[in-house]
C-alpha positions, -999 to 999 in steps of 0.1 A, spaced: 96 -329 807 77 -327 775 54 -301 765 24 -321 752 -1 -293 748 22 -279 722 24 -310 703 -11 -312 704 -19 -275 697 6 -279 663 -11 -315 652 -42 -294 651 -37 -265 632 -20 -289 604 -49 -310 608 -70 -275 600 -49 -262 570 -47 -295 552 -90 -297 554 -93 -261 546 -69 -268 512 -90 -295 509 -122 -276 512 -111 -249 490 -101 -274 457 -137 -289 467 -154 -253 459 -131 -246 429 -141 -278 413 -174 -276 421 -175 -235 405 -163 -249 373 -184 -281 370 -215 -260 376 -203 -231 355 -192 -257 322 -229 -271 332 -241 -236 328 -222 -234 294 -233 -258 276 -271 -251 289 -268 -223 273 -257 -239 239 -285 -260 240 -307 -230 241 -290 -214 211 -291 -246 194 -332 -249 201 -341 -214 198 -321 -210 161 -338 -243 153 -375 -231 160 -368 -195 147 -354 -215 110 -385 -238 109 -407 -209 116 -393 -186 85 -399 -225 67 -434 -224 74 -437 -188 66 -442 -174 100 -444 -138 99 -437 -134 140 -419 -157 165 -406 -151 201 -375 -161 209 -361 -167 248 -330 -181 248 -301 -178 258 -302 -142 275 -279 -119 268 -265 -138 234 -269 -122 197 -288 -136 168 -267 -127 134 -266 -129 99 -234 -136 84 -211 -126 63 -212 -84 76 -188 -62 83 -167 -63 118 -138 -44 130 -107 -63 124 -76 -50 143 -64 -20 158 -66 -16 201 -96 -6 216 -112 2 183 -87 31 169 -69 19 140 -89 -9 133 -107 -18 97 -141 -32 86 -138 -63 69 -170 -88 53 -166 -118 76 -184 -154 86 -177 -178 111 -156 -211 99 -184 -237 109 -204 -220 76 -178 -214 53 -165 -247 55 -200 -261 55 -199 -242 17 -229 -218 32 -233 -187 15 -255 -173 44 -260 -185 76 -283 -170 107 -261 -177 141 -268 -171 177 -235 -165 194 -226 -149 231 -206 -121 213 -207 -104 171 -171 -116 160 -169 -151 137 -144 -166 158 -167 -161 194 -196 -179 166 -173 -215 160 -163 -214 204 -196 -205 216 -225 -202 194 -247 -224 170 -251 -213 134 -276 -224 104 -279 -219 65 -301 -192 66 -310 -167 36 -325 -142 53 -303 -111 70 -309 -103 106 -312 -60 111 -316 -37 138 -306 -4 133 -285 -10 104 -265 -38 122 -270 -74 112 -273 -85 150 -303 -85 174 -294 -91 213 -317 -114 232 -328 -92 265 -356 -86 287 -374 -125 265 -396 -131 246 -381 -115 219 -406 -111 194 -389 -113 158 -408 -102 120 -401 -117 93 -406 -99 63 -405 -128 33 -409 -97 5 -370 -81 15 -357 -114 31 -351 -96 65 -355 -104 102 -364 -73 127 -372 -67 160 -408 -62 172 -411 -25 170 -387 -13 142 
């Protein structure tokens, strides 16, 4: 005599585990489609906000707000970074700029970038010839929080500050 209801019980469960593999590759792949989406969004932003905060200093602005992307940095390059070493001890300060505008031939350039190293600047950032350097508190970086950021721009030293300094 067979046992059916065993059959059928094991038919089942592989029935279940093959649409619960199936269901878990369908989240994964939907994670990273919407967090790429979510990338290059943010690019966008960076590519849009440097572009209105260059034609302002253009048209002489003396203060712009800036929104986008959240969280990201707006530098001037070259300044100094720590190169090296392990969680900072042994590491050096060396005059840097990302590779998108030295190999443009650009002197200066303005970026906004997710994180202050060059290399973060060419992955995930967009940077523009720019002659004017970015400061707060005598770092050449100002981070994009709590928007609008409201920028100065002071034409006489050829400097870009944040609202307040």
């Amino acid at each position: 005599m067979k046992n059916c209801k065993g059959e059928l019980l094991v038919e089942e469960t592989l029935k279940i585990v093959i649409a619960v593999i199936c269901i878990g590759f369908l989240v994964v792949f939907l994670l990273s489609l919407y967090f790429t989406n979510l990338k290059s969004q943010d690019l966008e932003f960076a590519e849009a906000s440097l572009n209105y905060l260059i034609e302002g200093i253009n048209s002489g602005q003396v203060e712009l707000e800036i929104y986008n992307p959240n969280g990201w940095l707006i530098s001037s390059w070259p300044h100094e970074v720590n190169v090296g070493g392990v969680f900072g001890i042994g590491s050096t300060k060396e005059e840097r700029i990302p590779k998108s505008c030295s190999n443009v031939g650009w002197e200066k350039c303005i970026c906004i970038c997710k994180k202050d190293n060059p290399d973060d600047c060419d992955k995930n950032g967009f940077c523009l010839e720019g002659f004017m350097d970015i400061e707060e508190n005598e770092k050449s970086t100002i981070k994009i929080e709590n928007p609008p950021l409201v920028l100065i721009i002071n034409y006489e030293d050829n400097k870009i500050t944040k609202n307040g300094l």
